[in-house]
C-alpha positions in Angstrom: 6.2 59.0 56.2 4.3 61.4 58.7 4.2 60.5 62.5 0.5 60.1 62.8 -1.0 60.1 66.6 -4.7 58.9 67.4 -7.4 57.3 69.4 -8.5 54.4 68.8 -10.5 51.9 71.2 -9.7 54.2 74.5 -6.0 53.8 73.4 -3.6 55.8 71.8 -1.5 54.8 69.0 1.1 56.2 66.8 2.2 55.3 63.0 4.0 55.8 60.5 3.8 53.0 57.9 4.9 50.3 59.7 1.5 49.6 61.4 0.0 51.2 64.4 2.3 51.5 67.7 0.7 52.0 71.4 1.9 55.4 72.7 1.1 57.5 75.7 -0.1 61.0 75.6 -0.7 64.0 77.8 -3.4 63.8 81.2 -5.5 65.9 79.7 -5.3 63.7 76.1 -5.3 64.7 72.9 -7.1 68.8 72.0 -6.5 72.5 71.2 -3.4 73.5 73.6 -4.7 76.5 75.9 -2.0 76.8 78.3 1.3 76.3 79.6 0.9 72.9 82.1 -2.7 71.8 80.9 -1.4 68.5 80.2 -2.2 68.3 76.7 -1.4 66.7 73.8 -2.1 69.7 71.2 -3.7 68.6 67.9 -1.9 69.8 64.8 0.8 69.4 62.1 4.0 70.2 63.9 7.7 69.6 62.3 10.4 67.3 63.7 13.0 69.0 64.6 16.4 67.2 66.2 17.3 64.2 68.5 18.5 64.5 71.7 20.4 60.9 73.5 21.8 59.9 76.3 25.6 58.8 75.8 26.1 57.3 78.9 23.0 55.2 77.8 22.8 54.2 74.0 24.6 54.8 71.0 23.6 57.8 68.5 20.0 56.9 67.3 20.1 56.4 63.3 18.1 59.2 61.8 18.0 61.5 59.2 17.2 64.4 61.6 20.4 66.0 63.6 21.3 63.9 66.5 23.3 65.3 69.4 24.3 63.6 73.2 22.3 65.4 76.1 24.8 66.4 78.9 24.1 66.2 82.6 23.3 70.2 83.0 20.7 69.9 79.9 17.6 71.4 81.0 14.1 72.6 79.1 13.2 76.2 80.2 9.6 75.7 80.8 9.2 79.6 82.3 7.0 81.5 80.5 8.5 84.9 81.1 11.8 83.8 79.9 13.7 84.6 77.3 14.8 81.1 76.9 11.2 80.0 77.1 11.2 77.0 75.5 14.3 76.2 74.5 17.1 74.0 75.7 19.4 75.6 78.3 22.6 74.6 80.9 21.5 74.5 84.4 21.2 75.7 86.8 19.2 78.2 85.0 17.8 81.9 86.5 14.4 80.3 86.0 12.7 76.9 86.0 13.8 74.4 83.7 12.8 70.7 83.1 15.8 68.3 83.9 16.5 67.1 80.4 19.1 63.8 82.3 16.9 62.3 84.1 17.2 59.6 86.6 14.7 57.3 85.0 14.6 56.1 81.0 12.1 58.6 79.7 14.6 61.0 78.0 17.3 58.7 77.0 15.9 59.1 73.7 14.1 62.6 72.5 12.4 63.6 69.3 12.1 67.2 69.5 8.8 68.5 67.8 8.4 72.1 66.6 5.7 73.1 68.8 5.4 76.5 70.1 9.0 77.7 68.4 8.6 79.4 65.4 7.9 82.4 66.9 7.9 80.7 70.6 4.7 82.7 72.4 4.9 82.9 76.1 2.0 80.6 77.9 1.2 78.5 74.4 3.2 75.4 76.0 6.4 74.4 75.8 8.4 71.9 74.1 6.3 68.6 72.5 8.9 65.3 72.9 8.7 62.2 71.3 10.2 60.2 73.8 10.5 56.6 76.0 6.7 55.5 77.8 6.6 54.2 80.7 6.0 50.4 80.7 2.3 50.9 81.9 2.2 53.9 79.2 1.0 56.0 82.0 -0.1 59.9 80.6 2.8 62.5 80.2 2.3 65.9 80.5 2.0 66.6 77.3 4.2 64.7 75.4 4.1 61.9 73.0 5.6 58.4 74.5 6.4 55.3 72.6 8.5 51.7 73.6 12.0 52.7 73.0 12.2 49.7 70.2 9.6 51.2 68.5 10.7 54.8 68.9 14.0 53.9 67.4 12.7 52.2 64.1 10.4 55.4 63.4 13.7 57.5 64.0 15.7 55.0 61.7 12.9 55.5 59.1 12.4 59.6 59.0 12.7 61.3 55.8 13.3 64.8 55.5 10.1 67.1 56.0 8.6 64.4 58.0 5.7 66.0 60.6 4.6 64.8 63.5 0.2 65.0 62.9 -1.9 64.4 66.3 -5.8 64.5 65.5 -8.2 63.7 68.3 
C-alpha cells in the first residue's frame, strides 16, 4: 500500500487505497529536486522511514513504522556543510536547524521519508515530511501535507516496505 502523490485538476492529492486524499506540496510543486531551499516536492520512490509526535499533543500514532515523541530541543539540521546535514539533532545546534516543536500544529505528527539519506549529499535537499496541512493546504517547502485524520489512517494502515511515490 504505497503512498502515492499526484496532480490532478490543479490539486494535489495523496493515496494509498483508501481513495484519493487532498494534500499540500512544496511552492515550487511537484519536479526533479535541484537544490537545497527550491521549494520542491522531488518526484521519486523514496522509503518511509520513522514517526516523529508530539506528546504534549496526541497519543503515539498507530503504525507499523518506529514511533518515537519529539522533545522541545528537536531540531532538523538543514545546513548543508554539516555533518549533521540532514538529520535530527538537540538544539541549539552550531549550525541552522529547523525547529522540529513547533508552535503551530504542522509537526505534531511527522512521517519521515528517506529522501536525501542514504548517502545524505550536501545541497540535494534535506528531509521530505509527511506531516499536518494547513487548513487552507497552503504550499510547504517541500514537504508533503495531509488533514491530520487522514494522515493518521494512512499511518494506521502502513505495511512494512511501504514507499512514499510522488510523480508529477
Amino acid at each position: 500500500m504505497d503512498l502515492r502523490v499526484t496532480n490532478r485538476n490543479n490539486a494535489q492529492y495523496t493515496e494509498w487505497g483508501a481513495g484519493p486524499r487532498r494534500c499540500a506540496v512544496g511552492r515550487g510543486g511537484i519536479a526533479q529536486k535541484l537544490r537545497e531551499g527550491d521549494g520542491v516536492t522531488p518526484t521519486g520512490t523514496w522509503p518511509l522511514r520513522r514517526v516523529l509526535y508530539r506528546p504534549d499533543r496526541m497519543v503515539p500514532p498507530r503504525c507499523v513504522l518506529p514511533v518515537a515523541p519529539l522533545q522541545p530541543h528537536d531540531g532538523w539540521c538543514d545546513a548543508p556543510g554539516d555533518p549533521d546535514y540532514n538529520t535530527l539533532v538537540r538544539l541549539p545546534h552550531r549550525s541552522s536547524a529547523e525547529l522540529m516543536w513547533r508552535e503551530d500544529n504542522l509537526y505534531d505528527v511527522v512521517l519521515v521519508v528517506g529522501y536525501n539519506d542514504a548517502p545524505v549529499v550536501a545541497g540535494k535537499g534535506s528531509a521530505i515530511f509527511l506531516h499536518l496541512a494547513r487548513t487552507d493546504y497552503a504550499p510547504t517547502a517541500g514537504c508533503v501535507a495531509l488533514a491530520l485524520p487522514d494522515l493518521l489512517e494512512a499511518l494506521m494502515q502502513l505495511a512494512p516496505n511501504d514507499r512514499l511515490i510522488v510523480s508529477a
